[in-house]
N, C-alpha and C positions, 0 to 999 in steps of 0.2 A: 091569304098569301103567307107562307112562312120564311120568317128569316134567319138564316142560322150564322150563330156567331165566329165562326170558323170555315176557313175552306175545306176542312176535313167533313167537318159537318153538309158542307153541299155534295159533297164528293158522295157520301153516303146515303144521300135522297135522289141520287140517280138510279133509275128503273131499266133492270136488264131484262131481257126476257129472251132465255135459253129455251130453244127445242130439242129436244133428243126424242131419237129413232125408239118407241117403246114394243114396237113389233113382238122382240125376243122377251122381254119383262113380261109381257102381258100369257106369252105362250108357252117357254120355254124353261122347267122346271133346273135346269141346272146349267154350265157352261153358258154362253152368252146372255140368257135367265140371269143369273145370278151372277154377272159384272155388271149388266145393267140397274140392277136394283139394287146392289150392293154401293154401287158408285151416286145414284142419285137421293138411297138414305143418307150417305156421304157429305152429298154436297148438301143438304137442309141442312147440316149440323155445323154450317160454319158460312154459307149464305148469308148477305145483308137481305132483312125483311122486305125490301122494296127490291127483289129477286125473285123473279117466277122462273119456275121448272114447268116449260109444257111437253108433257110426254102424250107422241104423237103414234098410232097406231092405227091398222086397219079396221080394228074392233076391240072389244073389249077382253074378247081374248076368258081366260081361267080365271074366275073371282080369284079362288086358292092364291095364287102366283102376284095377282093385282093388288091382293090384301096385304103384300109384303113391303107394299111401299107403305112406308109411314103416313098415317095420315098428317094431313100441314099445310097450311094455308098457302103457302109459299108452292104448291104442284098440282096440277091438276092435268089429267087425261083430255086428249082432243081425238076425235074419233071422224070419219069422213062423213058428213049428212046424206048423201044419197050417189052412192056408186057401188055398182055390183064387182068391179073390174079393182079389188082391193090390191093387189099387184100392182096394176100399172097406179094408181093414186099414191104408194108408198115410194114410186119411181120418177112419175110423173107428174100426177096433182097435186100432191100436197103443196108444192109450192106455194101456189094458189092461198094456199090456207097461214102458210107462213106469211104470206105478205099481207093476208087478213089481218093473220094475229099480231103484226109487229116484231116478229122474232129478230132479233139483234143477231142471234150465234142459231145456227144449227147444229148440232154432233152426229151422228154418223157412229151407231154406239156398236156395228157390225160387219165395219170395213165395206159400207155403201154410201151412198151418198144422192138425193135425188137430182135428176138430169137438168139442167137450167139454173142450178141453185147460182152460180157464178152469176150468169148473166144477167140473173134475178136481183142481184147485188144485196145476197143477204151472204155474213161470212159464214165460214162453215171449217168444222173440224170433223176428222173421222179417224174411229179407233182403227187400226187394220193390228189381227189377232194373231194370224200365224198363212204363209201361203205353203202350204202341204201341199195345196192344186200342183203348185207347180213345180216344186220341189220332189215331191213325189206322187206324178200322174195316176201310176200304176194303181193309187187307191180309189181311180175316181175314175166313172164312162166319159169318153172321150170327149162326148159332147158337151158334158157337163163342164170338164178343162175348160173349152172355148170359148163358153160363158162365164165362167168366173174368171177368167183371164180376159175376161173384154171388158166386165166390170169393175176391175179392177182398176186398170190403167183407164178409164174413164174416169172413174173416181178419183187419182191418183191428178188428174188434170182438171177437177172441179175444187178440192179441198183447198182453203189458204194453209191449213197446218194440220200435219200429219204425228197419230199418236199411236207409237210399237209398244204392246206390252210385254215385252222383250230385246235385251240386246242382241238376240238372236234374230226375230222378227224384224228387228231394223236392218241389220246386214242384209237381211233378204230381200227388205225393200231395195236398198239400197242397188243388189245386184240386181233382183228380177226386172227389178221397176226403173231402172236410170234414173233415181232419183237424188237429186243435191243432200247430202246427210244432214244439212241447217234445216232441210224444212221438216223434220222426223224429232221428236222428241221421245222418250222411253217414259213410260211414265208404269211402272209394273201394275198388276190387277191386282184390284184391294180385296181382301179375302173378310170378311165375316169373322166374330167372335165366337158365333156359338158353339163351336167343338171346343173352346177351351176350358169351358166347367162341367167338370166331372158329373156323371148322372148317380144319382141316388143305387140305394140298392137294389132296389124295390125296381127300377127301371130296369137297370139289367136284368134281373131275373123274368120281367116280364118279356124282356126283348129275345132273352137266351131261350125262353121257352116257345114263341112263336114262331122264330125265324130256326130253334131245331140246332143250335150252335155245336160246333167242338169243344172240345175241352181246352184245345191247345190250337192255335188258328195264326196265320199270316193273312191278309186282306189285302184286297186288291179292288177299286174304285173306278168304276169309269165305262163306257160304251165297250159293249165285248166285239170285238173287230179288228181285223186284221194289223192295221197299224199300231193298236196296242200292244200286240204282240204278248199275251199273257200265255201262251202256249209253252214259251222260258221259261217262266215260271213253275208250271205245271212240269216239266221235263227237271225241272231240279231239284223237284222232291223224291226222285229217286234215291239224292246222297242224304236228305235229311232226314233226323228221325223219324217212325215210325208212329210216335203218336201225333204229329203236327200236319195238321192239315192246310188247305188255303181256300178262302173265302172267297170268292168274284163278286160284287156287288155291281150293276149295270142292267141296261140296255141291250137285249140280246139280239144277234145279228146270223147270219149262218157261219161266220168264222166258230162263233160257239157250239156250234155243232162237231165243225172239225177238234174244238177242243174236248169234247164230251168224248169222241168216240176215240181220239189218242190216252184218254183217262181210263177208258174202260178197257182198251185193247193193252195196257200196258198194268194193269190190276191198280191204276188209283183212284176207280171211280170213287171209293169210300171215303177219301182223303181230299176228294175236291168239290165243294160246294158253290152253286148259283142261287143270285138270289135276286130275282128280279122285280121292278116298280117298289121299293123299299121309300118313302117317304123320308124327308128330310128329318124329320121328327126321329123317325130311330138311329138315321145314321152314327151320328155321335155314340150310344152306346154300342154301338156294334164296331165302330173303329178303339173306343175305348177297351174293351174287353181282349182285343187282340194286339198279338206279342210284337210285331212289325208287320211295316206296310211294303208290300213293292210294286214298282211302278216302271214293267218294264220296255214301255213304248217306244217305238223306233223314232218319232220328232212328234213334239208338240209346240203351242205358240207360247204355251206356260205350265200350265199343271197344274193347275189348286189343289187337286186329292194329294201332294205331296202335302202342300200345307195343310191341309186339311190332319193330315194325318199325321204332322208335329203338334200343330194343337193340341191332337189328344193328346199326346204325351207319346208319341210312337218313332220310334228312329227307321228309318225309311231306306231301300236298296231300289235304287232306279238306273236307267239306262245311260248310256251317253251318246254325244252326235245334234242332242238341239238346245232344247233349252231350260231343262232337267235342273243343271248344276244351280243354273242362276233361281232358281226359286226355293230346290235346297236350301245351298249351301256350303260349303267345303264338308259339314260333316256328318253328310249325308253318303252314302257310298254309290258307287256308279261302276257299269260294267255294261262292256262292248253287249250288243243287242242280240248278237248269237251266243254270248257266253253261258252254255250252263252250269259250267265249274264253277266259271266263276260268279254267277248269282247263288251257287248253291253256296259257297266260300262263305259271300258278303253276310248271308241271310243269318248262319250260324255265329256269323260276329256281332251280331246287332238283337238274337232271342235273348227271352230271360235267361240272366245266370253269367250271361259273357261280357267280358271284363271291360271296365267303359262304357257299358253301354248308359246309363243313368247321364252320366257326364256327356256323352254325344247328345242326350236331349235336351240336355238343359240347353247346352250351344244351339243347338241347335231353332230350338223355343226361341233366342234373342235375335239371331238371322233376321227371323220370318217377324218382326216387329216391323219391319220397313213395308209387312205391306198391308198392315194392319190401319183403316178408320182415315182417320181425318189428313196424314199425311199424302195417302193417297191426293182425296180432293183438293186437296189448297195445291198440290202440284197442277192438277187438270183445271182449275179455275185460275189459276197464272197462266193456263194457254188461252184460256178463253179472253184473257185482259189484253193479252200484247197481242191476240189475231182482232181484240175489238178496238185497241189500243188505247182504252178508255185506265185512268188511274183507280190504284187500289178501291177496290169494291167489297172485301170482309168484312168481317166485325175487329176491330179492333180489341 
């Protein structure tokens, strides 16, 4: 038996034991991939040791991806023992398995939540990312709408506490969803360190000589597809000079097609470069090596490639209308989604050589502090205390 001298002391030998949705960690190389795994490196680094992390998934999913949770005694992976029907178990069964394992909290780290969890009387929190479903249909088959609008507002009626990683995303909840704004917290998505040390020389030359770079480049990061809307982009290298090119780095979709052949019908196939399945490992030199980023999508729920791309050190021209500014910054530039003046404008005030632009990064670099590492987590582990409503559980 132990007995501790303090009530703080007993406070801190209470056993919590968090489940999180690890579906998108286990599969998914970037966007909900990488809030997942970036959130629960996160939370070990500030977790009491008598804190388990069970990350729950239908398989085991990409070593690669799996490997990037830190190893720690404090997490381990729960995988289903015997069900072909890994959908309905991620929807349905697990519960089952949560009530096995003890779980106190459940998270919902993809704007889901499994069915019964309420009645199961385990609490539960879930992230909801962005609803573009419903915001804007037009990017998605009908059907599709239906269902993520039914899982939604199911979800939205299982959760005790709801996490927007956006003040944009919560207004949306708030309208799409009828939901009371007390039950919606903001808690922004934590971004990763590693674009902010500079890569060797030796790295870029290696990276400049595989991936075939410009000389003079603006980049652009992210799934090529319509709602991104990099087609702007491409349309406003008309006003800009003639040796700068733009980079596309992404996931190619047939929007990309339509941009390839407006590139070529308009003579700047040579000026526009795709570069697809590029590994985390080179990203950083390849956003490093170029002059600015832009990011001209019509709504997102956040945007990391904006930060991503202060990091390196890069002053950034992105869209307006979602939630763009909030992950900027004020100085960051922004411009209507049809604008090609005006992206061609912004991009020329923000290349080497133009006036402030040093001074826009630096600001710009201190912005993007708030959603760096461990503030992140100690925010999302204050929801997980007042939905368990158990007292402080960190380390002191």
């Amino acid at each position: 038996m132990t007995i501790f001298a303090t009530e703080k002391e007993r406070e801190h030998s209470i056993i919590m034991n968090i489940g999180l949705d690890a579906k998108r960690i286990v599969r998914n190389a970037s966007g909900l991939g990488n809030y997942g795994r970036t959130l629960v490196n996160d939370l070990c680094n500030i977790v009491d040791h008598d804190t388990m992390l069970h990350l729950y998934a239908p398989d085991p999913g990409n070593e690669v991806l799996r490997e990037q949770v830190k190893t720690s005694d404090r997490v381990r992976f729960v995988y289903p023992e015997h069900t072909p029907m890994k959908a309905w178990w991620r929807s349905h069964g697990i519960v089952k398995d949560l009530l096995r394992d003890h779980i106190d909290l459940y998270h919902g780290l993809s704007g889901e939540l499994p069915v019964g969890i309420r009645q199961a009387g385990i609490k539960s929190v879930v992230t909801i990312h962005d609803l573009i479903f419903l915001r804007h249909p037009e990017y998605y088959h009908w059907w599709d709408v239906k269902i993520y609008a039914a899982k939604f507002h199911k979800t939205l009626s299982e959760a005790d506490s709801i996490v927007a990683i956006s003040q944009r995303t919560k207004d949306d909840i708030i309208e799409l969803g009828g939901i009371d704004p007390d039950r919606i917290k903001v808690i922004y998505q934590s971004c990763g360190d590693s674009f902010k040390y500079p890569s060797n020389e030796d790295r870029r030359q290696s990276v400049n000589a595989q991936y075939m770079l410009p000389s003079r480049y603006i980049i652009n990061v992210g799934t090529i597809e319509e709602r991104k809307n990099i087609l702007l982009a491409v349309k406003a290298l008309h006003q800009l000079p003639e040796d700068l090119s733009l980079v596309i780095v992404g996931r190619s979709t047939p929007y990309a097609e339509q941009v390839k052949r407006y590139a070529e019908e308009n003579r700047l196939g040579h000026r526009v470069h795709f570069l697809h399945g590029v590994p985390n490992s080179d990203l950083p030199a390849i956003y490093q090596m170029a002059e600015a980023c832009v990011y001209p999508s019509r709504y997102e729920g956040f945007g990391i490639p904006v930060i991503e791309a202060i990091q390196s050190g890069l002053p950034v021209v992105a869209c307006s209308g979602s939630c763009l500014e909030e992950a900027g910054g004020p100085d960051c530039l922004y411009v209507h989604p049809d604008d090609v003046q005006g992206m061609a404008a912004s991009i020329l005030q923000v290349v080497k050589g133009a006036e402030g632009r040093d001074e826009r990064i630096a600001r710009a670099q201190q912005y993007i502090t708030r959603f760096e590492g461990n503030d992140v987590a100690q925010q999302m582990m204050e929801v997980y205390l007042g939905v368990r409503g158990k007292s402080k559980l960190l380390n002191s």
